[in-house]
C-alpha positions, -999 to 999 in steps of 0.1 A, spaced: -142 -671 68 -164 -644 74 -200 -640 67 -214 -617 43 -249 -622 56 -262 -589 73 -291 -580 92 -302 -543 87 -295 -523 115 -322 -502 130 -320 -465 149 -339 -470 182 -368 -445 176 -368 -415 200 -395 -415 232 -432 -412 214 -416 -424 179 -446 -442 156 -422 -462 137 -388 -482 140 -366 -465 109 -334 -473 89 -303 -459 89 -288 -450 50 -259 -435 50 -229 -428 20 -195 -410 22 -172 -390 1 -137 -396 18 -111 -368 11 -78 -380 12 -43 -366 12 -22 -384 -15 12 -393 -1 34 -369 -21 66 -350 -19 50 -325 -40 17 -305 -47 -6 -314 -78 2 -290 -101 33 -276 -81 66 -283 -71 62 -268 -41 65 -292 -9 33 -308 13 50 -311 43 31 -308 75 38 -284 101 58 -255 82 59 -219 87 26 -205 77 24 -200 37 62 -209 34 53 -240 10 37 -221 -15 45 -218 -51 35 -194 -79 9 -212 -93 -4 -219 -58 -9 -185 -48 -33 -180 -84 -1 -153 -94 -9 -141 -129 0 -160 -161 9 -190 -139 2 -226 -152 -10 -260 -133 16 -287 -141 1 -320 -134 22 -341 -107 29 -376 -125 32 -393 -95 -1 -381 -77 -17 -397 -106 2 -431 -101 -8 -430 -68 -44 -424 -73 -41 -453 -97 -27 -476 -71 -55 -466 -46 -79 -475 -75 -62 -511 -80 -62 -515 -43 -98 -510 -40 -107 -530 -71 -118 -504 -93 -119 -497 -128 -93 -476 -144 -104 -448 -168 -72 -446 -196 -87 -405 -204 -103 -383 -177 -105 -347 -178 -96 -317 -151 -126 -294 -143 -131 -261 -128 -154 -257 -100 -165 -223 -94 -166 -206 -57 -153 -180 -36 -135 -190 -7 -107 -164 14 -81 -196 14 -85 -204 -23 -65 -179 -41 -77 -190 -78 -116 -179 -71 -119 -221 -82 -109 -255 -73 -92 -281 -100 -113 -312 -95 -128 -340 -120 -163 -338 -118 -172 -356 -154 -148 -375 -159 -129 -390 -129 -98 -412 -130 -110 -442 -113 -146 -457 -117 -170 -486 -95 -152 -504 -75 -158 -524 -36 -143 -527 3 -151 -553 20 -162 -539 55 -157 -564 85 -178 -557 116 -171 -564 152 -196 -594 152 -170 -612 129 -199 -605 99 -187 -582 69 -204 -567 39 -192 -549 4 -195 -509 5 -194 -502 -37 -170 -470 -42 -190 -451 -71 -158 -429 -81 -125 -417 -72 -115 -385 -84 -84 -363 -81 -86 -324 -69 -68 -301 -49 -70 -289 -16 -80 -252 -5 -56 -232 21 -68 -229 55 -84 -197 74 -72 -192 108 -101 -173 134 -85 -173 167 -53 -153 162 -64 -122 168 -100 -108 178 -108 -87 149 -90 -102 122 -85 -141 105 -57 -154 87 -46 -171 59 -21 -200 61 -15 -212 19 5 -244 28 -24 -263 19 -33 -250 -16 -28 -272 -42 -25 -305 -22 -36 -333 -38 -65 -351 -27 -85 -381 -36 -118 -380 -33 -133 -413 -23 -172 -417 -32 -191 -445 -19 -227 -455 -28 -251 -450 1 -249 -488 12 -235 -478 51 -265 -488 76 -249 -475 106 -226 -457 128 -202 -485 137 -201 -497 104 -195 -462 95 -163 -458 110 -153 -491 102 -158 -485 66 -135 -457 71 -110 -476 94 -110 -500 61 -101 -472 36 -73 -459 57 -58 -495 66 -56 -503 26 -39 -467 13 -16 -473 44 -6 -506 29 -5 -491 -4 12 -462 6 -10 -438 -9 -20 -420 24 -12 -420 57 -48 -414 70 -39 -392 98 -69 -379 104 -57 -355 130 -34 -336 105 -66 -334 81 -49 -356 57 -83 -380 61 -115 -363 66 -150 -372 54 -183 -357 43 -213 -380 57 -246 -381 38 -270 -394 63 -311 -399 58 -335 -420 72 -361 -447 55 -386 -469 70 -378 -510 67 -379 -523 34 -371 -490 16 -334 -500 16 -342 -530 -3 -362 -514 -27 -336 -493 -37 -312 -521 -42 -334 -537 -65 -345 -505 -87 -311 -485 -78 -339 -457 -74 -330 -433 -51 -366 -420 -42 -369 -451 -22 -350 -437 5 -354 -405 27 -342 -369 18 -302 -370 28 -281 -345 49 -243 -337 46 -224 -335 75 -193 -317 61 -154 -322 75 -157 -349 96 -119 -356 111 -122 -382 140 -138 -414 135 -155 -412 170 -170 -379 161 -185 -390 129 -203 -421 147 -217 -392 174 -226 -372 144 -246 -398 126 -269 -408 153 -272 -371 164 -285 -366 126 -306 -396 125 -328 -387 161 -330 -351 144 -343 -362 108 -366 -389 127 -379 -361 155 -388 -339 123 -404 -365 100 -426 -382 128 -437 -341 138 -451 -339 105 -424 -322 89 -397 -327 58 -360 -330 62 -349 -303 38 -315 -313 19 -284 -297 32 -251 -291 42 -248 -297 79 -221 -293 104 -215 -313 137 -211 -296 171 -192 -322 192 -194 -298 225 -230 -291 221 -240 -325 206 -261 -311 177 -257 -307 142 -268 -271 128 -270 -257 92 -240 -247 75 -253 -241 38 -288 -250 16 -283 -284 -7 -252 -279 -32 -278 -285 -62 -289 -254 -56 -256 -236 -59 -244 -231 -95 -207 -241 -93 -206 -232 -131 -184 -265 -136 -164 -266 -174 -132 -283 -184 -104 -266 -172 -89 -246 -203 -49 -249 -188 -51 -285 -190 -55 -309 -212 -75 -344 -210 -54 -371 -191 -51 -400 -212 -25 -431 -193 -16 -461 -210 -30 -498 -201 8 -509 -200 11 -486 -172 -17 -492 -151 -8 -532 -156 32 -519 -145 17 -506 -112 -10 -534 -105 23 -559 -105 39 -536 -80 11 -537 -56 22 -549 -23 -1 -576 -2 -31 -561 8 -48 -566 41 -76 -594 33 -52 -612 14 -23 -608 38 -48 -617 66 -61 -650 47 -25 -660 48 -17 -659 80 -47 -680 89 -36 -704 65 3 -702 68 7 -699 106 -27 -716 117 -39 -684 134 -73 -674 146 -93 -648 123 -93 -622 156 -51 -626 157 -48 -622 120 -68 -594 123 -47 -574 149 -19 -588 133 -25 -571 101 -43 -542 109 -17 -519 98 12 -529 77 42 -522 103 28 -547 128 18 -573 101 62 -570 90 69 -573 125 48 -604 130 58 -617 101 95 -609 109 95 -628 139 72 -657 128 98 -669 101 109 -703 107 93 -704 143 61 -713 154 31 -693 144 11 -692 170 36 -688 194 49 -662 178 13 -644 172 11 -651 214 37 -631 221 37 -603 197 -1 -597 208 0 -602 245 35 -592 254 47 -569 228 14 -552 215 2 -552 255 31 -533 266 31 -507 237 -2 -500 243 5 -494 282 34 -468 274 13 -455 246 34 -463 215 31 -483 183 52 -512 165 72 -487 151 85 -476 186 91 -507 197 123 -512 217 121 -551 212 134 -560 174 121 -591 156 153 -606 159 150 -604 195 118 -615 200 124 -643 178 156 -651 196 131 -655 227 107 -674 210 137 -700 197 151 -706 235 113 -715 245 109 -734 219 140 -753 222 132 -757 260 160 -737 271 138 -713 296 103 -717 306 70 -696 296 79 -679 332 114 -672 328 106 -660 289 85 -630 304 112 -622 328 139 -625 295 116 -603 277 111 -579 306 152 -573 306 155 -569 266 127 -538 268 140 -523 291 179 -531 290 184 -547 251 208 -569 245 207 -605 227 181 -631 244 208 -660 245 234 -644 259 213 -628 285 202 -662 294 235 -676 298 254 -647 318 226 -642 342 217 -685 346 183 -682 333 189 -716 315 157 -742 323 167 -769 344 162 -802 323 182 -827 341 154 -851 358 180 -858 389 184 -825 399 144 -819 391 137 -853 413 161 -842 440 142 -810 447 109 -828 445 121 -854 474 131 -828 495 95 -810 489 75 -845 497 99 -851 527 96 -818 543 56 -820 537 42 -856 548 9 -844 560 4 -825 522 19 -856 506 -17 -873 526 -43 -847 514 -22 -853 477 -32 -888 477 -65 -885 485 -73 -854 466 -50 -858 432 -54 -820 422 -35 -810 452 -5 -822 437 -1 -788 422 8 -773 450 41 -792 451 46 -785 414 47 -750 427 70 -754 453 96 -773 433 97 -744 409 99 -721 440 128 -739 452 146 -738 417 141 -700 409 112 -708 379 144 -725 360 127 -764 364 110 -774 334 75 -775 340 63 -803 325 94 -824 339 82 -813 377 45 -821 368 56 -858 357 79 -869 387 55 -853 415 31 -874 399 51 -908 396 64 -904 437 33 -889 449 18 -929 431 -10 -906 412 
């Protein structure tokens, strides 16, 4: 089980630093909902098309044009809500959000800022020292996406690519409880795992369909728990946002270049003023983009083309039935169903395609076994030709099949490897490779005792160092299987060298 004690991570301070500080950080998580269609369009999301070719009316702002809320953006936002344990809100309410931007053709973005769809709710964060801790999402809250301006076309002109418009996003808020960088991007690596299990995003971060804001500040020790007890937010230091944050090794770079800034200008006497912040990876900086977003006046009201959205409890229950296993559960089971360690459930379930092929070719075999070779063989030689599961040229069926002639004692661990090597690369079914090419174990003791005679006769001065040194008598347990091809069973060979060498 994992433990949900944590020690508060510090930030080394930077050369002459007075004090040791904290790291407090919180996210807002923009994803892309996993839709055919746009939120208030019919026009289609997919990635890659011709510049402005998937844009509708409505999109493009065109005059007397009406949003037409997507039905099943809202279900999935819903589903992501369920998924991270949140509460449902049966009304919430569309708002307009007031600001000029070249790529957003309506002069205003469609978002929920008083009333979103989904309210409080928690994801449990596991670190890499097997500890884990609860990150509380504050709100999640549908909007749509602006367009996207294109600078390095042309030398005296950008462009406008529309495709974008009208996407919908979720945007995931979390309360400042992150302490770290790590546990930054493994709070991330969390939120993308579950909506790829729900099916609500496919958190490909290098499309832009997952991208995060990261508010970062710094407190001395103790402040942290101050907060928690008060929920008073002047207990901790003056935040910065680092906007547009794509890669989850960037945003880890990001934070700690933020933190040594903040700390270098509050130990020189200075105030970290809030603001909007953007991180130069090339450079390793952060600079200004824009002064804190309080003081911009968004003019926020309730959008007048659409009405409140009130769902029904029936509804939210149909789709919480329909929810599919979600990782901690699905992980908890495979400790307890197959006997496997907490790291192999991990891999094993770390995204849903490798935790259906595990699971595929664990059915009526043996677990572990089955987690061994999936892990080492399978998931080692993906990674090697740089593929995933989904690539794979070995099916369950197949690598079951293997797993079924070891178990039965058919080939050896050695010849298994060699089996497996032949169905990636040339397919075919594992039995009938075995038999056509005479990879079947040898299990008959005579033939096994014959070959170890001939190995003791031909080595008498061996068969001396044997019996006085007992571990030696590996050495003809190698040589018997040399002299069968790897087919003798292993543990067969290891019993009768032992009974004529008298050990």
């Amino acid at each position: 089980m994992l433990d949900l004690t944590y020690e508060t991570p510090k930030i080394k301070t930077i050369a002459g630093a007075k004090h040791d500080w904290e790291l407090v950080i919180g996210m807002e998580v923009h994803a892309q909902v996993s839709s055919n269609a746009k939120l208030f369009s019919g026009a289609s999301t997919r990635f890659g098309a011709e510049p402005n070719s998937n844009v509708a009316f409505v999109d493009a702002a065109m005059p007397g044009m009406l949003p037409v809320i997507n039905e099943y953006c809202v279900e999935q936002a819903v589903r992501t809500g369920l998924g991270l344990k949140a509460e449902i809100n049966l009304v919430s309410a569309f708002d307009r959000k007031n600001y000029f931007y070249p790529d957003l053709p309506q002069g205003y973005q469609i978002s929920q800022l008083y009333h979103p769809i989904v309210g409080e709710g928690e994801v449990l964060v596991e670190l890499g020292d097997g500890t884990a801790r609860k990150v509380r999402i504050e709100r999640i809250h549908m909007e749509q996406d602006a367009g996207k301006s294109i600078h390095d076309m042309d030398p005296n002109m950008s462009f406008v690519d529309l495709n974008r418009t009208g996407v919908c996003l979720m945007e995931i808020v979390s309360r400042p409880d992150i302490r770290g960088p790590e546990e930054a991007a493994a709070y991330i690596a969390k939120l993308r795992q579950i909506m790829r299990y729900l099916g609500t995003c496919d958190g490909n971060m290098q499309n832009g369909n997952l991208r995060a804001d990261v508010n970062v500040s710094i407190c001395l020790p103790g402040a942290y728990e101050k907060y928690m007890e008060t929920q008073d937010f002047s207990h901790l230091g003056t935040r910065c946002e680092i906007k547009n944050m794509n890669s989850m090794r960037f945003i880890q770079q990001a934070i700690e270049v933020e933190a040594r800034r903040q700390i270098a200008i509050v130990e020189g006497g200075g105030e970290v003023e809030q603001e909007t912040r953007l991180y130069d990876p090339d450079k390793g900086e952060t600079r200004s983009m824009r002064s804190k977003e309080e003081a911009h006046d968004y003019r926020y009201f309730p959008d007048p083309d659409l009405m409140p959205l009130e769902i029904e409890q029936a509804w939210v229950d149909d789709i919480a039935k329909a929810l599919p296993e979600l990782p901690d559960e699905k992980k908890a089971r495979f400790i307890s169903d197959f006997g496997l360690s907490d790291y192999d459930a991990s891999v094993l379930t770390a995204d849903v395609e490798s935790a259906g092929y595990f699971e595929a070719v664990a059915e009526g075999r043996d677990g572990k076994l089955a987690a061994n070779w999936v892990i080492n063989e399978l998931f080692g030689r993906l990674k090697k030709e740089d593929h995933d599961i989904t690539e794979s040229p070995v099916s369950p069926a197949q690598l079951g099949g293997i797993i079924e002639l070891i178990t039965k004692g058919d080939i050896s661990g050695k010849i298994a490897k060699d089996l497996f090597e032949i169905v990636y690369t040339e397919g075919g079914e594992p039995s009938e490779i075995v038999e056509k090419r005479g990879m079947k174990q040898v299990t008959d003791t005579g033939a096994i005792e014959t070959a170890v005679d001939e190995v003791i006769a031909a080595n008498p001065a061996q068969v001396e160092k044997a019996k006085a040194n007992p571990k030696l008598a590996g050495w003809f347990v190698g040589q018997v299987m040399k002299a069968t091809g790897g087919k003798a069973n292993p543990k067969a060979v290891n019993q009768i060298v032992a009974a004529k060498l008298g050990l």
